[in-house]
C-alpha positions in Angstrom: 11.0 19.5 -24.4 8.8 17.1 -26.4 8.7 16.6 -30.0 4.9 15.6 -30.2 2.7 18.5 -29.9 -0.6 17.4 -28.5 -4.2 18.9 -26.9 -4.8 18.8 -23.5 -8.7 19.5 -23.6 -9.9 16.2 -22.1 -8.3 13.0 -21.3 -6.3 11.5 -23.9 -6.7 7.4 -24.4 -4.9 4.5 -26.0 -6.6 1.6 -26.9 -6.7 -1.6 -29.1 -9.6 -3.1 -31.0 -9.0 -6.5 -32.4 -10.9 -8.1 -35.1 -13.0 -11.3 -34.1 -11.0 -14.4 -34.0 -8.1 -12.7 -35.3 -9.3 -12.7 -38.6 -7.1 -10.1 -41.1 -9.3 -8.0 -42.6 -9.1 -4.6 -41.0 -6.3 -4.0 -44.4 -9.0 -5.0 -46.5 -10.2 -1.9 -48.3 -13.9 -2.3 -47.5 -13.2 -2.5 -43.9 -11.1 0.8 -44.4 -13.6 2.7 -46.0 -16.2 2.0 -43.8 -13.7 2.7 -40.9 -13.2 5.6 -42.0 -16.1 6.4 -42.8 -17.5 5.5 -39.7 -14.9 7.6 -37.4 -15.9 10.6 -39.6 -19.6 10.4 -38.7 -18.8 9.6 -34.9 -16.5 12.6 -35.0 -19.3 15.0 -36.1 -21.7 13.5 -33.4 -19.6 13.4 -30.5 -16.4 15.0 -31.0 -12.5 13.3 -30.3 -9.1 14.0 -31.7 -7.2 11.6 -33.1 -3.9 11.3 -32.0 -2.2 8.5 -33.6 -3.8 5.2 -35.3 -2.3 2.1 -36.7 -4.5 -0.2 -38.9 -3.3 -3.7 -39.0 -4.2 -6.8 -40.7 -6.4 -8.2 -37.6 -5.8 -5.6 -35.1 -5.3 -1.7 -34.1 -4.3 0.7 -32.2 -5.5 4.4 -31.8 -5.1 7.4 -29.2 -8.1 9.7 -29.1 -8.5 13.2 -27.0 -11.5 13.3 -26.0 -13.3 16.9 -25.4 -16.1 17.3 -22.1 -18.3 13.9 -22.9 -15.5 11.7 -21.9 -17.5 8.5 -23.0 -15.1 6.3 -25.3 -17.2 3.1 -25.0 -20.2 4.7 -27.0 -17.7 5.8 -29.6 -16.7 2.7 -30.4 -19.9 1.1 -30.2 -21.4 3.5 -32.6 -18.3 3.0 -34.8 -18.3 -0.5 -34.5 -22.0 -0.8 -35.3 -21.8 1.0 -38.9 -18.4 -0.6 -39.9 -20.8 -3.9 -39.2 -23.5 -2.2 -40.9 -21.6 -1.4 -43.8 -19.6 -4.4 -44.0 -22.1 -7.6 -42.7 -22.9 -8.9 -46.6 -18.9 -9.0 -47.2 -17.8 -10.4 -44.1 -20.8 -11.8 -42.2 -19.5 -15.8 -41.3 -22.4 -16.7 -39.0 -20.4 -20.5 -39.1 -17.8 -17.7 -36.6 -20.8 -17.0 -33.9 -21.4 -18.4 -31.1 -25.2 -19.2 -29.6 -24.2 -16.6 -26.9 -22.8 -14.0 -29.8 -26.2 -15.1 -32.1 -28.4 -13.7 -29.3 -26.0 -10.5 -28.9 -26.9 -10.3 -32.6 -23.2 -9.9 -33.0 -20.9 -9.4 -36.0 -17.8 -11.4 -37.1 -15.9 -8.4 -37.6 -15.4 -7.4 -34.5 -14.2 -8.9 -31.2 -16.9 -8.4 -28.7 -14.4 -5.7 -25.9 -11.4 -3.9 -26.5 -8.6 -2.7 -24.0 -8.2 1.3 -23.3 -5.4 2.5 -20.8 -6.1 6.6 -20.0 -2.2 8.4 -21.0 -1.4 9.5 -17.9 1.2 12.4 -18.8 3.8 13.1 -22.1 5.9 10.8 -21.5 3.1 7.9 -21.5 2.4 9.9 -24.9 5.2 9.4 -26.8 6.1 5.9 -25.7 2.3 5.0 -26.7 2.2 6.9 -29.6 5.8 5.1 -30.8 4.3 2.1 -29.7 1.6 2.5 -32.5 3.7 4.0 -34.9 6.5 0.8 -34.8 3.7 -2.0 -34.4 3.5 -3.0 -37.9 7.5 -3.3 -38.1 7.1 -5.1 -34.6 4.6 -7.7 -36.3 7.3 -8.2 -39.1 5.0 -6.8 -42.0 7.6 -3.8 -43.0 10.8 -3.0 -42.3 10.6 0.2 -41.5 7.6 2.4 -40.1 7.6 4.4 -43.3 6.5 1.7 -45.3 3.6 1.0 -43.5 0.3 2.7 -45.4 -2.4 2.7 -43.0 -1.2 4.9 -39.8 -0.4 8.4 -38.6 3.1 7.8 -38.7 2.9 9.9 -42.4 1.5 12.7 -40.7 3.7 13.1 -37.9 6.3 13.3 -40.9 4.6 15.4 -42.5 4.4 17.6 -39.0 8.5 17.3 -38.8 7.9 15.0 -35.6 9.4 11.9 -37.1 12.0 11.2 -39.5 11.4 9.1 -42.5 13.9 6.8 -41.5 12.8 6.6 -37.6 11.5 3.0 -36.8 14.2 1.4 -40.1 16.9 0.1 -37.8 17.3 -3.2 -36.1 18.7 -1.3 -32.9 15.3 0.2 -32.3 13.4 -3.3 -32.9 16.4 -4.6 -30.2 15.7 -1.7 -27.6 12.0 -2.0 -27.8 10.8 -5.4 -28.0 13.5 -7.6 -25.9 
């Protein structure tokens, strides 16, 4: 029996959005307001669950299910666009852009794709949704998945699906990231 409990409305995906050139600022609490802010308004437009969601310094990680419009691309677009919106006078380096990403009228926020895999079944759940959940003690910024502020792992806590202590011990680093 699984411990995560789940929707099954649409398809469910994972994905990772990276900032441009790697830059850390998706902690920054600008970026995270307007994030948030941004994934609010897209949610009352065109409708996804949230699964899971890590915020790191210069990348993250999120699993959505979506409901009938399965389009994830225009999501992001749209999320990306006011998160550049709101952001461009605080972290606009137009020294970053490129001639191609000048015509593209691109930001420096964000890199220009990101990478979606579709969860195929509950298993590819939970491993993806512990992948997130572990990633900022995989990057070395915590020790443990508890003390990492900006993800879901809280609320899967909260929900009795994770121990406070899960993601703390050395022999889960060792077992998932030889």
């Amino acid at each position: 029996m699984s411990r995560y409990r789940r929707l099954t409305e649409g398809p469910t995906y994972f994905f990772t959005v990276v900032s441009h050139r790697r830059r850390p600022i998706f902690c920054d609490a600008r970026v995270r307001a307007a994030l948030g802010h941004a994934v609010r308004t897209v949610r009352e437009i065109r409708p996804f669950v949230v699964d899971a969601w890590v915020l790191l310094p210069d990348h993250m990680h999120c699993i959505w299910t979506l409901n009938e419009d399965h389009d994830y691309s225009s999501r992001w677009a749209d999320i990306k666009r006011l998160v550049s919106i709101a952001c461009r006078d605080d972290f606009r380096e137009p020294a970053l852009l490129t001639a191609s990403a000048r015509k593209r009228r691109e930001s420096t926020i964000w890199q220009r794709r990101f990478w979606e895999h579709q969860i195929r079944d509950d298993n590819d759940f939970e491993c993806h949704v512990d992948y997130i959940h572990f990633n900022p003690v995989k990057h070395r910024y915590v020790k443990g998945a508890c003390d990492w502020r900006h993800s879901t792992f809280h609320r899967y806590v909260r929900e009795g699906i994770y121990p406070r202590d899960w993601g703390a011990s050395q022999y889960i680093a060792d077992a998932y990231f030889e």
